[in-house]
C-alpha positions as CSV (number, residue, x, y, z in Angstrom):
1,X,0.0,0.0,0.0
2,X,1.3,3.7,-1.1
3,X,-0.1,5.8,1.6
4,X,0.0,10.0,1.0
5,X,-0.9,11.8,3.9
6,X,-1.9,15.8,2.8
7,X,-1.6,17.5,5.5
8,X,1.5,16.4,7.4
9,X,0.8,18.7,10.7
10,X,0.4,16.8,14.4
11,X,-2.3,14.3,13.8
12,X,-0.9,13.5,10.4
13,X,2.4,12.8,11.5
14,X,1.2,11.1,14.4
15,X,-0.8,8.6,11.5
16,X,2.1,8.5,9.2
17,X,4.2,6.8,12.7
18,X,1.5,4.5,13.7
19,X,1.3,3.5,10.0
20,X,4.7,3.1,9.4
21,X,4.5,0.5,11.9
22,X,2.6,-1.8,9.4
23,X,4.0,-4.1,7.0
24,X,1.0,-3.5,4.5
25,X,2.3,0.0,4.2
26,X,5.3,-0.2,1.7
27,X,5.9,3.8,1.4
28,X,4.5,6.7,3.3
29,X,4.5,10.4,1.9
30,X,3.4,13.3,4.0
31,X,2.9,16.9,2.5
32,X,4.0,19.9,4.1
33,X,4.2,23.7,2.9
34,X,7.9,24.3,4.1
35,X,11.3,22.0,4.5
36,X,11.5,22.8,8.2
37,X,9.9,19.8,9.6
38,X,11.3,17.5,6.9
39,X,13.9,16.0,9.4
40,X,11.1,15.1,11.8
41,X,9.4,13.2,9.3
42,X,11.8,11.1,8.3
43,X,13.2,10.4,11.3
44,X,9.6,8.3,11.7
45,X,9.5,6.8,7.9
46,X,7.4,9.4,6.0
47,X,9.2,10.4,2.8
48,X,8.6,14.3,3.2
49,X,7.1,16.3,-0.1
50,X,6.8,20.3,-0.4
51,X,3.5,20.9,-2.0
52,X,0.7,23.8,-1.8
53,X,-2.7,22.6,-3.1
54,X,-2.7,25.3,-5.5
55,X,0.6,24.2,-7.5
56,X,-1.5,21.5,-9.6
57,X,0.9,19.8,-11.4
58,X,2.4,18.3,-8.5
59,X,-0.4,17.9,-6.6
60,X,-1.5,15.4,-9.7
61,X,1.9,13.4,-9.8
62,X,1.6,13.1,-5.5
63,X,-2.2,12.0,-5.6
64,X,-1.6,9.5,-8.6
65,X,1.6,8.1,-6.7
66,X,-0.9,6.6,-4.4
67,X,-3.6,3.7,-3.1
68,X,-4.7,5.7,-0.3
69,X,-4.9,9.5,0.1
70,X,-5.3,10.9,3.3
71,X,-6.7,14.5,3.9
72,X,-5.5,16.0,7.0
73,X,-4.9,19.5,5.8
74,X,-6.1,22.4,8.4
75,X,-6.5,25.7,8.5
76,X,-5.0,26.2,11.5
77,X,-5.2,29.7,13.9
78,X,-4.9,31.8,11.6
79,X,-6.7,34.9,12.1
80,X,-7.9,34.8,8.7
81,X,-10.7,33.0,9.7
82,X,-13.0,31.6,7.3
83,X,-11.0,32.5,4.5
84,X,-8.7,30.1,6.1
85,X,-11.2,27.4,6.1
86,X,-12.2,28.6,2.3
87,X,-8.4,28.0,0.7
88,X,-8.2,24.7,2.8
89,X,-11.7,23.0,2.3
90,X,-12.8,24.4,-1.0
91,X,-9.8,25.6,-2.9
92,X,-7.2,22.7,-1.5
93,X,-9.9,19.9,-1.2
94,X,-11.6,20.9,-4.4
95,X,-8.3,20.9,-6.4
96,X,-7.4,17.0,-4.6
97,X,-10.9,15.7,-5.7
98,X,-10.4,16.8,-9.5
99,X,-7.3,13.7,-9.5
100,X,-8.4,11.0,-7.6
101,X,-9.4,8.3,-9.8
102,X,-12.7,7.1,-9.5
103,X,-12.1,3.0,-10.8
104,X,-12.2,1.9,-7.1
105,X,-8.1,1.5,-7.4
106,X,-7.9,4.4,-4.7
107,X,-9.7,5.3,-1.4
108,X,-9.9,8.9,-0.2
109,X,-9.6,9.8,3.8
110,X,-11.0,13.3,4.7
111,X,-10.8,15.0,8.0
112,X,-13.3,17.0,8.8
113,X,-15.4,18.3,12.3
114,X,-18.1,17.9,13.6
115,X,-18.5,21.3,13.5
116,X,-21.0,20.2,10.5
117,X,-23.7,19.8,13.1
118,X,-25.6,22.6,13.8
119,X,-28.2,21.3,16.2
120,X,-28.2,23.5,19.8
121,X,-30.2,22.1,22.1
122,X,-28.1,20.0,23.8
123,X,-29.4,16.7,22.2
124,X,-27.2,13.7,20.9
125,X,-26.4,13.7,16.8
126,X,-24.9,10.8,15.0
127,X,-24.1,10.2,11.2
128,X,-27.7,10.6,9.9
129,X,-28.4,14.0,11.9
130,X,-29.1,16.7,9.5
131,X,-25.9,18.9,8.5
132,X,-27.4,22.7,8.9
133,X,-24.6,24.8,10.6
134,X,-24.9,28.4,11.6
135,X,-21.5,29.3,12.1
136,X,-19.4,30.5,8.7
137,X,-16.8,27.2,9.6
138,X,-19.6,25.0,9.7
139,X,-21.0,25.7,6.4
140,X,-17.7,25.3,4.7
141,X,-17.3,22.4,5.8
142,X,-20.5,21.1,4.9
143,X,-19.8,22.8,1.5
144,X,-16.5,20.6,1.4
145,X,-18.0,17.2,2.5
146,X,-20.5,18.1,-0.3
147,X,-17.7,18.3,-2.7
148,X,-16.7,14.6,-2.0
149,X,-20.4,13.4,-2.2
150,X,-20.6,14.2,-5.8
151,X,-17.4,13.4,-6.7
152,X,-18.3,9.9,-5.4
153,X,-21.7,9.7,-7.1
154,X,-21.8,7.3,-10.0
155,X,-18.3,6.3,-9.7
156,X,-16.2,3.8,-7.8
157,X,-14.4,6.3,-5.2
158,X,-14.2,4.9,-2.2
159,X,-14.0,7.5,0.5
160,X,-13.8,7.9,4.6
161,X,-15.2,11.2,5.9
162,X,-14.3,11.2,9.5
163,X,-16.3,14.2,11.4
164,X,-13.8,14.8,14.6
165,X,-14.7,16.1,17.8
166,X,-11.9,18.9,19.5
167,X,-9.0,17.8,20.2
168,X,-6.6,17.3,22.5
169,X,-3.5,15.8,24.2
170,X,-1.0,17.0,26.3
171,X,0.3,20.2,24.0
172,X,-3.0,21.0,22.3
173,X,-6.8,21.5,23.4
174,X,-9.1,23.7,25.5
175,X,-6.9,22.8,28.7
176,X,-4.1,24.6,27.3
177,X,-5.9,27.7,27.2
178,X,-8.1,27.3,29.9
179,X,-6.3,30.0,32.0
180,X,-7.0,33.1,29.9
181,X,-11.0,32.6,31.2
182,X,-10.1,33.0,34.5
183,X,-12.1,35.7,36.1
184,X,-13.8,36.2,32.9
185,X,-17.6,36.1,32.5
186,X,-19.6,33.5,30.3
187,X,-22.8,32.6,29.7
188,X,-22.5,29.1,28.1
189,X,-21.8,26.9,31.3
190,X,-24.5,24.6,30.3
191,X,-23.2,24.4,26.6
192,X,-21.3,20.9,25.9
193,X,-18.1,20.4,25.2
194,X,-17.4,17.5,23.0
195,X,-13.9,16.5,22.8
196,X,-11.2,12.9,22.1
197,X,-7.6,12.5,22.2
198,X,-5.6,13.2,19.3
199,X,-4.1,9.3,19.8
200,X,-7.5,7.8,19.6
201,X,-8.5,10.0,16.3
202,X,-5.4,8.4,15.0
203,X,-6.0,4.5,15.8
204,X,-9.3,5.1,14.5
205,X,-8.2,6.2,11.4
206,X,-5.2,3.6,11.1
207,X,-7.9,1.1,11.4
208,X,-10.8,2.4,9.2
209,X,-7.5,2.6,6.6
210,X,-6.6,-1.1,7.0
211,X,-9.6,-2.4,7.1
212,X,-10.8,-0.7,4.1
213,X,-13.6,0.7,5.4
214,X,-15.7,3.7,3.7
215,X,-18.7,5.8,4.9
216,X,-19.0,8.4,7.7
217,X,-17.8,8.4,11.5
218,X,-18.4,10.7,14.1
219,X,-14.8,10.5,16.4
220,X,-15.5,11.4,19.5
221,X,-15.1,9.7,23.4
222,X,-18.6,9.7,23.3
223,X,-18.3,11.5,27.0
224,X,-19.9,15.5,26.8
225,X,-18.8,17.6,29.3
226,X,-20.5,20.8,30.4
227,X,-18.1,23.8,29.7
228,X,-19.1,25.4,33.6
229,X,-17.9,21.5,34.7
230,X,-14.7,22.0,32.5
231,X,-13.7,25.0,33.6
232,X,-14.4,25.0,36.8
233,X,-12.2,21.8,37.2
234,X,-9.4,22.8,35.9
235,X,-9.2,26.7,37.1
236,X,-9.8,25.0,40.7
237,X,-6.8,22.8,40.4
238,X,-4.8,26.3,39.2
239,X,-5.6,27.9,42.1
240,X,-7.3,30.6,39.5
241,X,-10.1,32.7,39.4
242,X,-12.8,31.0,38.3
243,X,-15.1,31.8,35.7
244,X,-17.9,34.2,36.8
245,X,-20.9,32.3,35.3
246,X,-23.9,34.2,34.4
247,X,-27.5,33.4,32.4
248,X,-27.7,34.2,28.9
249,X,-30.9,37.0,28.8
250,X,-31.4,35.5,25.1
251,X,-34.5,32.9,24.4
252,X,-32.4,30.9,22.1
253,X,-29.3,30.4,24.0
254,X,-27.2,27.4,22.3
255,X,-26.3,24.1,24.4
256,X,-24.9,23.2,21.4
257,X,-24.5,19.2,20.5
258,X,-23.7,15.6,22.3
259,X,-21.6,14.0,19.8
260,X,-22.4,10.4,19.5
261,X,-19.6,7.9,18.8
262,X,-21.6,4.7,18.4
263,X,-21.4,3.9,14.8
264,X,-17.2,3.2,14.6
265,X,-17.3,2.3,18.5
266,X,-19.3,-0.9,17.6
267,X,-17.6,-1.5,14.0
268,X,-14.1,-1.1,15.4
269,X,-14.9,-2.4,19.2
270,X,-13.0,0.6,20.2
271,X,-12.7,2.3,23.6
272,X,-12.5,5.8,23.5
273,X,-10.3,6.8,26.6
274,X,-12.2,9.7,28.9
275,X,-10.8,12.9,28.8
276,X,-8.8,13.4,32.0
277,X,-7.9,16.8,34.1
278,X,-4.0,17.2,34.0
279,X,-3.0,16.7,37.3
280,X,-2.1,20.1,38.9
281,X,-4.3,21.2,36.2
């Protein structure tokens, strides 16, 4: 298996290392933007390729190179915003889908949020929940996953669209900004917080790969927490101010989604690990 991984930031080089591991992956390449991380990849078996989605040419010769394409591009925390999200999920996705074959000799792997759900009253939403975002993000996305849909009609493209909850490890994720709400006033204590560990988003992945699997997934540790719960965990174990929490005075005051994980739970027999408060916090 030729495996090309667009989008070689954490959780991609963290998929190119677990996959490297197995002996049905003959060659690994992993796209970056610059050279500066190049060492880093191959010191963990991923052949390291310079590419921007917008140089076409190459992007062709990369995504023909391989059995399995894996999108893991993202927009990152840029303050552009959703101009960020545009050049990534239309522009970069749009330009991907235009060279994967569609004779079943390829399967595509897209990374995308579960962001896509737009639902706001607190309740649960799986694979079939309807896809009707508010926020600018949300709809690009949705615009993008549409994108793959029809490329997929009619033809023999097998593709993966896995809808990720945040996440998080020890260097990334809401606990690593948690402090700059101390003191602060909110009004969404009662809004959940849906959330899985970068690690587990990346077994899931390796395995829906292997396997061969195609369809949609929800990845998420199927655990919501309440952002007033969140917070006021880990600004406690500060020693911080905590969050001054107040009711929102608006009728239609979001508490936003439960993200279910059922569907690839079951099919994978996978335990999501529960988020746990860094000790010390």
């Amino acid at each position: 298996m030729k495996l090309l991984i667009l989008g070689c930031g954490s959780l991609g080089t963290e998929l190119g290392t677990r996959l490297a591991l197995e002996s049905s992956v003959s060659n690994i390449r992993g796209t970056r933007r610059s050279t500066s991380e190049f060492p880093s990849l191959k010191s963990v078996g991923i052949e390291p390729v310079e590419l921007v989605f917008n140089d076409r040419d190459r992007l062709r010769d990369q995504v023909d190179w391989a059995d399995r394409v894996v999108f893991s591009a993202a927009p990152g925390r840029s303050k552009d915003g959703a101009n960020a999200y545009q050049r990534v999920y239309e522009e970069g996705l749009g330009n991907v889908l235009d060279f994967l074959r569609t004779d079943g000799s390829q399967s595509f792997y897209v990374i995308t949020s579960s962001a896509v759900y737009g639902q706001d009253d607190g309740s649960w939403v799986s694979e079939s929940s309807p896809t009707d975002p508010q926020a600018a993000n949300g709809k690009l996305l949705v615009q993008a996953e549409s994108q793959v849909f029809e490329k997929a009609e009619g033809s023999d493209l097998d593709f993966c669209l896995l809808r990720l909850a945040g996440l998080y490890n020890s260097s990334r994720g809401p606990a690593q900004v948690a402090h700059l709400q101390a003191g602060k006033e909110r009004f969404d204590g009662s809004s959940w917080l849906n959330l899985v560990h970068q690690s587990d988003a990346v077994e899931v992945l390796a395995q829906l790969l292997l396997r061969g699997d195609s369809g949609i997934f929800n990845v998420s540790n199927g655990q919501p927490l309440t952002r007033q719960s969140f917070y006021d965990r880990i600004l406690a174990d500060r020693g911080l101010k905590p969050v001054v929490w107040g009711k929102s005075h608006s009728p239609h005051s979001s508490l936003g989604k439960k993200v279910s994980n059922q569907k690839v739970a079951e099919l994978l027999s996978f335990r999501f690990r529960d988020f746990e408060f860094p000790e010390g916090s």
